[in-house]
N, C-alpha and C positions, 0 to 999 in steps of 0.2 A: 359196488355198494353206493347208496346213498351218498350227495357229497356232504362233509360235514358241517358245512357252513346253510346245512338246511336246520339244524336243529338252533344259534340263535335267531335263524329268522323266524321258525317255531313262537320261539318266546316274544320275539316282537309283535311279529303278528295274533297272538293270543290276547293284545293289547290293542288293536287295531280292526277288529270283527273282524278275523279269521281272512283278512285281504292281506294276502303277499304282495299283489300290485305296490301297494300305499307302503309296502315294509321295503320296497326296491326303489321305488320314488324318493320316501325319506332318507336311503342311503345314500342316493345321488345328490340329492337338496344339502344333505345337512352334512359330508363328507368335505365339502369347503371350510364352513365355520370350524366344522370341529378339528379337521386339521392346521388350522389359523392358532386356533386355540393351545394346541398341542404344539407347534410350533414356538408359540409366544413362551409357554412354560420350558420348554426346553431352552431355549438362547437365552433366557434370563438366567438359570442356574451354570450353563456353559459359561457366560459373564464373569458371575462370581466365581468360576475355577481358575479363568483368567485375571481376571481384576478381582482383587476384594472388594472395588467400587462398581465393579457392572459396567455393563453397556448402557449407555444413552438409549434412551424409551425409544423414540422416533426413530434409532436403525434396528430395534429389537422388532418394531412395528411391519418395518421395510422386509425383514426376514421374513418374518410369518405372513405377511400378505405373499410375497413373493410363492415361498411355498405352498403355500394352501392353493393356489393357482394352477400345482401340477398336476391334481387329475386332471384339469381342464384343460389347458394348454399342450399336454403333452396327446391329447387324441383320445387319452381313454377314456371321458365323461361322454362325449360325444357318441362313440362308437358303439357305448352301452358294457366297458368291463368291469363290472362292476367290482372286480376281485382285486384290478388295482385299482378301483376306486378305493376301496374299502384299508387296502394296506397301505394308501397314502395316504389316508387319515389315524390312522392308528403307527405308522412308523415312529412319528413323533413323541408320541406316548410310549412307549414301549421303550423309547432311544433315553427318555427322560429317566423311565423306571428302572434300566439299566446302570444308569450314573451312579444311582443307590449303592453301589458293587465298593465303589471308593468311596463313601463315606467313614470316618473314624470310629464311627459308634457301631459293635459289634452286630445288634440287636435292629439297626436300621436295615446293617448288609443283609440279614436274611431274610426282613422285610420286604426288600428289593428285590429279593429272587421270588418270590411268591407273586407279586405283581407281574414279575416280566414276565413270568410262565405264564401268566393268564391271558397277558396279550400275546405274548407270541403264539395260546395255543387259537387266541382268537381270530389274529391275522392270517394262521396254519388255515384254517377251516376255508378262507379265502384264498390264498396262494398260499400252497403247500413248500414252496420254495421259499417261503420266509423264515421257518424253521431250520432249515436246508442251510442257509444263509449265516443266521445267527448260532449254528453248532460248526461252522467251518469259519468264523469270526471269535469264537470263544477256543476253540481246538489254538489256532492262531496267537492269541495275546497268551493264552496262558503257556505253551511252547514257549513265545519269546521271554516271556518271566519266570518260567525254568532257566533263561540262560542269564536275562542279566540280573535278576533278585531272585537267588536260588531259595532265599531263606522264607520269601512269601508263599512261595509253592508245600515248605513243610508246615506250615498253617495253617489250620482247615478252615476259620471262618475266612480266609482270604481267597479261596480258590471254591471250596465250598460251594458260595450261594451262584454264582455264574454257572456253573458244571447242576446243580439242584434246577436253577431254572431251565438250562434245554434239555435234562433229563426227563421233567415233570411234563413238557407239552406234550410228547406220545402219548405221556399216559393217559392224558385229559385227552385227547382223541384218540385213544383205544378205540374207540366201536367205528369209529371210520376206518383206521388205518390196519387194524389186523382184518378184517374181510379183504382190503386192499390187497392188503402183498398176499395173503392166502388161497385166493383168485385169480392170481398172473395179472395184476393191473397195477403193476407198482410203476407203472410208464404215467400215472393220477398223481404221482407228486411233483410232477415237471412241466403240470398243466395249471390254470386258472378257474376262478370262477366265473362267469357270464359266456364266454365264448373260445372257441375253437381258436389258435390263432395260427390260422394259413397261410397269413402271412409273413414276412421275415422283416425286423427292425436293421434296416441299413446301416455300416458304422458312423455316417455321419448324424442318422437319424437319434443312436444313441448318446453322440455325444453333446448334440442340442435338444437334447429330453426328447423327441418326438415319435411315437408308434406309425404315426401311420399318416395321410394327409389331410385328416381334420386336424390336427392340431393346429396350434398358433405357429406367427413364421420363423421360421428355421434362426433367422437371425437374432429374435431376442433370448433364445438359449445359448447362440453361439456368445453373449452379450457376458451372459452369466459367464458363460466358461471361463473366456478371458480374465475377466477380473478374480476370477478363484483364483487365474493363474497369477496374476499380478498380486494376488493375498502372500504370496510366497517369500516375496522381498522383504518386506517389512522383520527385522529381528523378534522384535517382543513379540509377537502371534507367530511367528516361525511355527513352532515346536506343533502347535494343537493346529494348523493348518496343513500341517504335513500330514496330520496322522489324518486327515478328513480326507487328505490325496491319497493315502495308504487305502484309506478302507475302501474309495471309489477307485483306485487299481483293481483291490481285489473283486469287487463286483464288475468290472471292465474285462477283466478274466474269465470271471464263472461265465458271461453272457455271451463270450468269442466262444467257448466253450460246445457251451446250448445253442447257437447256433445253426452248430454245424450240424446237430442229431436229428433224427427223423424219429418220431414215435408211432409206431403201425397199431392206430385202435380197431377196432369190432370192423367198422365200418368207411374209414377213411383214415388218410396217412396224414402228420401235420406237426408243428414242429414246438419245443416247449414253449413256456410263456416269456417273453422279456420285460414284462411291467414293470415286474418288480425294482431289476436292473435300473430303469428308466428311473423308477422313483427313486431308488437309492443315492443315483448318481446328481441327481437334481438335489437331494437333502443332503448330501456333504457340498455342494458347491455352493447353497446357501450358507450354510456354518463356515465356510472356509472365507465366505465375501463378506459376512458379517464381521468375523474376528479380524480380515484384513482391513475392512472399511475402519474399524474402530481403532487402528494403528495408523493409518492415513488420519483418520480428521486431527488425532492430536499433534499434527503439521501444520494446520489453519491457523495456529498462535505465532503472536509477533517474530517470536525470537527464530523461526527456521525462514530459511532464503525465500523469497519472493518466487522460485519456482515451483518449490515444495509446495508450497499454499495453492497455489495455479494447479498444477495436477492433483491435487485433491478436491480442488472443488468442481475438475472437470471428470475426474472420477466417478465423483456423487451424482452429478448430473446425469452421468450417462449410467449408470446405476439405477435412477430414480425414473428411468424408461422400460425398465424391465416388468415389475408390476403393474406401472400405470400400460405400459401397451399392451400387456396378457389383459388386464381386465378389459380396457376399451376393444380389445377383440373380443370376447366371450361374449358383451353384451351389445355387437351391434353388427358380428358376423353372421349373415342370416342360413347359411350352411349347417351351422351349428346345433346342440340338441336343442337349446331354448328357442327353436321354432320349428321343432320337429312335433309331429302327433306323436305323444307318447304312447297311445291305444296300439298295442299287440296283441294281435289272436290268435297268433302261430309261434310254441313254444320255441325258443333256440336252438335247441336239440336238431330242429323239424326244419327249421329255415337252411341250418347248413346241411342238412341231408340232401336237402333240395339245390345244392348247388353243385351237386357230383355229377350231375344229369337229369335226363330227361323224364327216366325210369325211378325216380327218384321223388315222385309228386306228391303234392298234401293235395287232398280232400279238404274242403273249408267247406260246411253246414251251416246255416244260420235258417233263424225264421223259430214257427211254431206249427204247430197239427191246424190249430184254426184261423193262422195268418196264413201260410203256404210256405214250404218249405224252397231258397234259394242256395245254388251253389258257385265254387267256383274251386279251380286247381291253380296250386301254385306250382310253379316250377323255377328255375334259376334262381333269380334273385327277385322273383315278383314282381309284378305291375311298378313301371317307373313311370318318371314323365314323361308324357306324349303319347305312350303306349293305349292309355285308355281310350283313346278315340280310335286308334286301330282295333282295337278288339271288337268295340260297337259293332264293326262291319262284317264279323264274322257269323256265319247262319251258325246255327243250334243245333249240336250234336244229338239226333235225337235217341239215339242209341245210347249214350251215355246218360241223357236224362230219365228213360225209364230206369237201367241201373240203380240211380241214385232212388228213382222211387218205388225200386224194392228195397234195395239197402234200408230204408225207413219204414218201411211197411211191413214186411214179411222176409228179411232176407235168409238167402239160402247159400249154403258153399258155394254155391256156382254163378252168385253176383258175386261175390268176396274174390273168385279166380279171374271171373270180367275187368273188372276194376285192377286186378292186380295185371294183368295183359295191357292194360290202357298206360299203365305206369302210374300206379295210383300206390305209396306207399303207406301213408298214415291216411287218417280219418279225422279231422278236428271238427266238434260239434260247439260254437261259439252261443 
């Protein structure tokens, strides 16, 4: 079936003259601000759970740049997945909309479940494993509050609205998800949106956020790590830093897990997505370095030892190199998507088909009836650098090119079987 994250791009692009380009551009463009933004809302209300004073602006600041930075640092803005692009800007929101769950006012909590189900089923439509995720994170807290406050479990506005929200996401993607399983493709919920991933995230890769080797270097996630781990010491943040290590165990799990699976589709074998993972683990180690940082700086006052002060403010420092070096990477590593041509004429789908082999080649069409019609075949990974001046020197199939100029003219079964013999699997008319 359809994936279902085809139906809000539907809506956007209905606002957009009917251009998906500009509705996948703007995911990517604005997938930064808006998880800055969502980040900022979240660590502000975290603040007040821990402090009824908050956190100081300028580390709530430091959080949400940090994170809004991990599509891009972590490889997958670059590589084009757009599916954790998309749940790393909506994590935040969704992780906000959740908190709702413990508020005291009966009438907010169910408020809160109606929000979270919309984003969770919105993130679903992108990476179906965020659902996945958040029904084995709710399974989780409420088991342990069967054991240690039995009395909230007999409740119903307490247990209620969390169990109401990962109820409701199926529902709201019904039309995607029951063709799914009723078709033997239930192997579509342990995949992504944008692309296939072939490849496998290393465990060092996961534990310094990185997919794959566009991202930023390996050392300013290891940068992070650390100091989540040093969030640990501090007493007063203990408690809600632990539980940010609790919830990135258990995503450390699921992904050791997925790993190891092989999922055998239509057409090629390939293994689930770990984005998600990737972002998860990167948004509990912000929240963990924030609530940690904000236990550290109130050391910088007179009355603690003269070392205390010292390791906090070399703490900070080396803290305040984590977003300043992911951004000075993004914007001036030339590798990167921001000096890639965004212009694609060969859908996704078609590019990794063309990397199984030979047999396995696009048809690319362009031109018009009264300009002349030009072609060319992709195969593996397409035309890189340097390759184009080799090909120059190749003569011209000319066998192939009347093909193509029946195939436009009058075609019959028996160009359709010519071209399929040459290993010509798709047709793309640009």
């Amino acid at each position: 079936p359809a994936p279902a994250y085809v139906l809000p791009f539907a809506f956007a692009a209905s606002v957009m003259f009917g251009s998906t380009g500009a509705v996948v551009s703007g995911l990517m463009l604005l997938a930064v601000p808006v998880a800055a933004w969502g980040a900022w809302r979240l660590l502000k209300v975290v603040g007040h759970l821990v402090d009824p004073l908050g956190l100081p602006r300028w580390l709530v600041v430091w959080g949400a740049l940090t994170y809004a930075l991990v599509p891009v640092t972590s490889g997958a803005w670059g590589e084009g997945r757009f599916g954790t692009v998309a749940v790393a800007a909506l994590l935040p929101w969704a992780a906000h909309a959740a908190l709702g769950f413990v508020d005291p006012d009966r009438d907010r909590r169910w408020r809160a479940a109606w929000r979270t189900a919309l984003l969770l089923a919105l993130g679903a439509a992108f990476v179906p494993g965020f659902w996945l995720f958040a029904l084995l994170a709710t399974a989780v807290v409420l088991g342990a509050a069967a054991v240690i406050a039995p009395r909230l479990v007999r409740e119903r506005d307490s247990w209620g609205p969390p169990v109401v929200a990962v109820a409701a996401t199926p529902v709201l993607l019904a039309p995607w998800l029951l063709p799914l399983l009723t078709t033997g493709s239930a192997s579509g919920l342990l995949l992504e949106a944008g692309r296939l991933t072939v490849d496998q995230v290393t465990f060092v890769g996961l534990l310094t956020g990185r997919l794959n080797d566009l991202g930023a270097p390996w050392w300013l996630g290891a940068v992070l790590g650390v100091l989540a781990l040093l969030a640990l010491i501090p007493r007063r943040t203990r408690v809600p830093v632990a539980i940010c290590w609790l919830v990135a165990l258990a995503a450390a799990l699921a992904s050791g897990v997925l790993s190891h699976l092989s999922l055998d589709l239509p057409s090629v074998t390939t293994r689930p997505s770990l984005g998600l993972f990737v972002v998860i683990l990167q948004g509990t180690a912000v929240v963990a370095v924030v609530l940690g940082a904000d236990a550290y700086l109130r050391r910088l006052d007179e009355h603690h030892p003269w070392w205390q002060r010292g390791l906090a403010t070399a703490l900070a420092v080396t803290a305040a190199l984590v977003p300043l070096g992911g951004l000075a990477w993004w914007l001036t590593t030339p590798d990167n998507a921001l000096a890639r041509d965004a212009a694609q004429d060969v859908p996704v789908y078609m590019q990794q088909s063309s990397l199984l082999g030979d047999e396995h080649g696009v048809l690319v069409l362009s031109g018009s009836v009264e300009d002349g019609i030009t072609y060319r075949i992709r195969r593996d990974d397409g035309t890189t650098l340097g390759e184009d001046e080799v090909l120059t020197l190749a003569d011209e199939d000319t066998g192939l090119t009347e093909d193509v100029r029946a195939l436009v003219s009058s075609p019959t079964p028996q160009v359709v079987a010519d071209l399929g013999a040459r290993g010509v699997e798709y047709v793309v008319l640009t």
